[in-house]
C-alpha positions as CSV (number, residue, x, y, z in Angstrom):
1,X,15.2,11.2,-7.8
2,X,13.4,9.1,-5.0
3,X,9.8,9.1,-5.6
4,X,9.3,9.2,-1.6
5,X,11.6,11.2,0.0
6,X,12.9,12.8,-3.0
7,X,16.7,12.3,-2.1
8,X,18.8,12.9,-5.2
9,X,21.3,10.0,-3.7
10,X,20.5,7.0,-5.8
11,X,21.7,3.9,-6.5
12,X,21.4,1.4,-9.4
13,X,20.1,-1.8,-8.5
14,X,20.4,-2.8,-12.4
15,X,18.2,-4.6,-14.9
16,X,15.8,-6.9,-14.6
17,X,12.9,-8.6,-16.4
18,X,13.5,-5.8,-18.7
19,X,13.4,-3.2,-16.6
20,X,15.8,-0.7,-14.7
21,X,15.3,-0.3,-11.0
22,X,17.4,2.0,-8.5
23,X,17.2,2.4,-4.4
24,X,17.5,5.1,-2.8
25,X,20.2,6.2,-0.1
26,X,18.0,7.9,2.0
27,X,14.4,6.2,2.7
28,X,15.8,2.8,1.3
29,X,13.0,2.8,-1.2
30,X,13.6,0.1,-3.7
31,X,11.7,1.7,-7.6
32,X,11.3,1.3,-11.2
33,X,12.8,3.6,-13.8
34,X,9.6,5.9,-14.2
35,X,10.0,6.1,-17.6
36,X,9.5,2.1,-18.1
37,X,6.3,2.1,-15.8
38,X,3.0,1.0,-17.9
39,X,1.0,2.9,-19.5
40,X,-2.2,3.0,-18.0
41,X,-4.9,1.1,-20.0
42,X,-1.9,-1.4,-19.7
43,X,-1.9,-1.2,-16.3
44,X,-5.7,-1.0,-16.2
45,X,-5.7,-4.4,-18.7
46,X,-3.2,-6.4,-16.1
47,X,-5.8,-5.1,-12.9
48,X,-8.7,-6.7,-14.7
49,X,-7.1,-10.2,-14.8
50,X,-7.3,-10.3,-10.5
51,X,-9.5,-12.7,-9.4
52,X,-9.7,-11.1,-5.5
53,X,-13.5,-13.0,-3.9
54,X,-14.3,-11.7,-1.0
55,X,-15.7,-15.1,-0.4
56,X,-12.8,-16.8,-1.4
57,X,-11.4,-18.8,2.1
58,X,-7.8,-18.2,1.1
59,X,-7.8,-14.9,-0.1
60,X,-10.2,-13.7,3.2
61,X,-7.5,-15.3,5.5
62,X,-4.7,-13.6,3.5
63,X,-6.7,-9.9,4.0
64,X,-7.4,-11.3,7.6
65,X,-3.2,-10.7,8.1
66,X,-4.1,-7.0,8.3
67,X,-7.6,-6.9,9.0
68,X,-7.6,-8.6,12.4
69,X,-4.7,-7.0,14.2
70,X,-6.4,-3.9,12.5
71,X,-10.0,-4.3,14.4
72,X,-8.5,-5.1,17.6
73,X,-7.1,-1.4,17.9
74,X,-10.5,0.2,16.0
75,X,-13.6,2.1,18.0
76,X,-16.5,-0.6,17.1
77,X,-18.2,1.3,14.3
78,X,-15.8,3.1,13.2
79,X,-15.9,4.6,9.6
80,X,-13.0,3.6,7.1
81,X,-11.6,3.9,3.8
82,X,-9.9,0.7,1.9
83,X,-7.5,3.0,-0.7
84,X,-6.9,1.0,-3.9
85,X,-9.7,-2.0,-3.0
86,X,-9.6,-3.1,-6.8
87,X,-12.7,-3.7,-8.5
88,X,-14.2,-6.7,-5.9
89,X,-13.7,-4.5,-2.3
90,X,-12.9,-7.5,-0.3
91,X,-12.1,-5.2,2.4
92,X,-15.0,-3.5,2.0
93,X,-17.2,-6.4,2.8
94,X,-14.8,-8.3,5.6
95,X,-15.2,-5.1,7.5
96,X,-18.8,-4.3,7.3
97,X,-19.7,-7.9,8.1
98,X,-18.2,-7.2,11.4
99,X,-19.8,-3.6,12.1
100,X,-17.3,-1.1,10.3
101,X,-19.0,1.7,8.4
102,X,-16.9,1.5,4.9
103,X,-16.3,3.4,1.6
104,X,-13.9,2.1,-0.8
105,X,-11.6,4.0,-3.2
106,X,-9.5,3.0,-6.5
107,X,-8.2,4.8,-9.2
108,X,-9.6,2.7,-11.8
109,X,-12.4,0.8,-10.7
110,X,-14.1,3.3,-8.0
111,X,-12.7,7.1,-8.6
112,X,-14.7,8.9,-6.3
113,X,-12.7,12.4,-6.1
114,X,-15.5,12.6,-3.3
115,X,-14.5,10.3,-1.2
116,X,-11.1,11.2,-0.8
117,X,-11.7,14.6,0.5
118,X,-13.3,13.3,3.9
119,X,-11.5,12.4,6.5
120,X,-11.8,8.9,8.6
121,X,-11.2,6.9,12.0
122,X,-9.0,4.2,9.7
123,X,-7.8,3.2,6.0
124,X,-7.0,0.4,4.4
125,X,-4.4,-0.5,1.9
126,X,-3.6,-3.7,1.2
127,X,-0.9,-4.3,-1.8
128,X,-1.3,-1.2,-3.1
129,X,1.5,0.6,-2.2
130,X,3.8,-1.0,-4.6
131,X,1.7,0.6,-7.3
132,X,2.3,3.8,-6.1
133,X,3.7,5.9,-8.2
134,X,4.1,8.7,-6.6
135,X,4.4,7.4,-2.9
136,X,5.4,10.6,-1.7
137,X,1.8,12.1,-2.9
138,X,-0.3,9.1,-1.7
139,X,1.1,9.1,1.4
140,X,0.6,12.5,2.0
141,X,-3.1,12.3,0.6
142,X,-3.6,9.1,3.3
143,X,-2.1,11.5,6.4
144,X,-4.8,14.3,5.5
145,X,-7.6,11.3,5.0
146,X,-6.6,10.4,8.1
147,X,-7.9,11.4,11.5
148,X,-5.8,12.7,15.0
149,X,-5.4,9.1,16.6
150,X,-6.8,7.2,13.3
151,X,-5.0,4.0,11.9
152,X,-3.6,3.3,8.7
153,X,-3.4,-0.2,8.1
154,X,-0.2,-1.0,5.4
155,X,0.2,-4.5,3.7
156,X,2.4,-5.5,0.9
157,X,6.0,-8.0,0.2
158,X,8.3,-6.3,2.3
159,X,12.1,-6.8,1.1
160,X,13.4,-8.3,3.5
161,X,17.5,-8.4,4.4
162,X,18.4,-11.7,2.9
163,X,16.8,-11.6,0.0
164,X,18.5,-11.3,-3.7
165,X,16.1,-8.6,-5.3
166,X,17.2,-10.2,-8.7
167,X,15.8,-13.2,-7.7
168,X,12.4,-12.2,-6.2
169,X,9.1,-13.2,-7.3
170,X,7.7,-9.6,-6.3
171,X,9.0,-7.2,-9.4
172,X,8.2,-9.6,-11.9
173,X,4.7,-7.9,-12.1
174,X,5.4,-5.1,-14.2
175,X,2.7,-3.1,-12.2
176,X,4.8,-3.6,-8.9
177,X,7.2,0.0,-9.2
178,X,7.6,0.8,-5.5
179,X,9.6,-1.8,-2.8
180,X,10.1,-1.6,0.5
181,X,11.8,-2.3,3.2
182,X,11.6,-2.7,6.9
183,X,13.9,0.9,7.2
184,X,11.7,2.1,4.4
185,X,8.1,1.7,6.3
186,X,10.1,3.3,9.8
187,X,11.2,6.5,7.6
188,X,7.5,6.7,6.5
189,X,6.3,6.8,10.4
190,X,8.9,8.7,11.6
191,X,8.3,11.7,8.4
192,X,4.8,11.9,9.4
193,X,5.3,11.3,12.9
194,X,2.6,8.4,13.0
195,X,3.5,5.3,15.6
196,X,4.0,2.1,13.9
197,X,3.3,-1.5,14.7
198,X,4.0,-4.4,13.2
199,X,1.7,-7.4,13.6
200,X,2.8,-9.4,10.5
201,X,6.3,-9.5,8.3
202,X,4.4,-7.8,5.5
203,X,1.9,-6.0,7.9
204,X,2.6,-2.1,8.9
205,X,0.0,-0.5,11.6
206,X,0.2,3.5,12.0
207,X,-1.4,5.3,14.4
208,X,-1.8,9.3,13.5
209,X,-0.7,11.3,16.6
């Protein structure tokens, strides 16, 4: 079954690095065989080995791919969530730096149950979603977060048309068990009914009606 849209019309995509992966009919949704996912002090273990400096020139104007066509659309002072910052909170710090009130969230490093019963103006989530392993739940747990006319701001390696999944560099992290497409990120909009925009490739913008 599709862990997003929970179609029972799968296909198999086959092996690889070890691993089975299938995509779905429906939503498009490229995944890994649940069972072979890691466990999670593995997962935890891989998580610790990121090196992600808020500092870091490179890695700020990577974030800024997301970040600036984000503050363009945002109320200045707006409060926001980055979902799955990771233990640094890049995000955290780019966005207060330029006068966003920010909280950050992750389910290993900062697992405030707290946090993610308010609600906010915008949220953050910046190669996370391919961890997901329940995307249906997350997603639904980022539409509540998120307020009437709020943005979610989406960024991860979107599989594009011409490329040979066998051959991408993206699944060979075992931690990486969701993939999507361009299809897959329009059937997420169009389930919650949240306008999309799409600044960047690998960059998804939703607006909450």
């Amino acid at each position: 079954m599709c862990p997003l849209c929970r179609s029972k019309s799968i296909d198999v995509v086959g092996p690889l690095h070890g691993r089975d992966y299938f995509a779905c009919e429906r939503c498009v949704l490229v995944f890994m065989a649940p069972a072979q996912r890691l466990p999670a002090e593995a997962e935890l273990a891989h998580y610790r080995t990121h090196r992600n400096d808020a500092y870091d020139p490179g890695y700020r104007a990577f974030l800024s791919r997301l970040a600036d066509p984000l503050v363009e659309r945002l109320t200045p002072g707006a409060d926001g969530l980055d979902y799955g910052s990771g233990a640094a909170r890049p995000l955290e710090t780019m966005l207060e730096e330029q006068g966003f009130r920010m909280d950050s969230f992750d389910p290993f490093f900062h697992p405030s149950h707290e946090l993610i019963e308010r609600t906010y103006q915008f949220i953050t989530c910046t190669e996370t979603i391919e961890h997901f392993h329940d995307p249906d739940q997350e997603f639904e747990l980022l539409d509540r977060m998120l307020r009437p006319g709020g943005w979610l701001g989406v960024m991860t390696e979107v599989l594009q048309p011409d490329q040979d999944f066998a051959t991408w560099w993206y699944p060979r992290d075992p931690t990486h068990v969701c993939f999507y497409r361009a299809e897959t990120l329009a059937w997420i909009a169009n389930h919650y009914g949240w306008r999309a925009e799409y600044p960047h490739p690998n960059v998804a913008l939703f607006q909450k009606e």
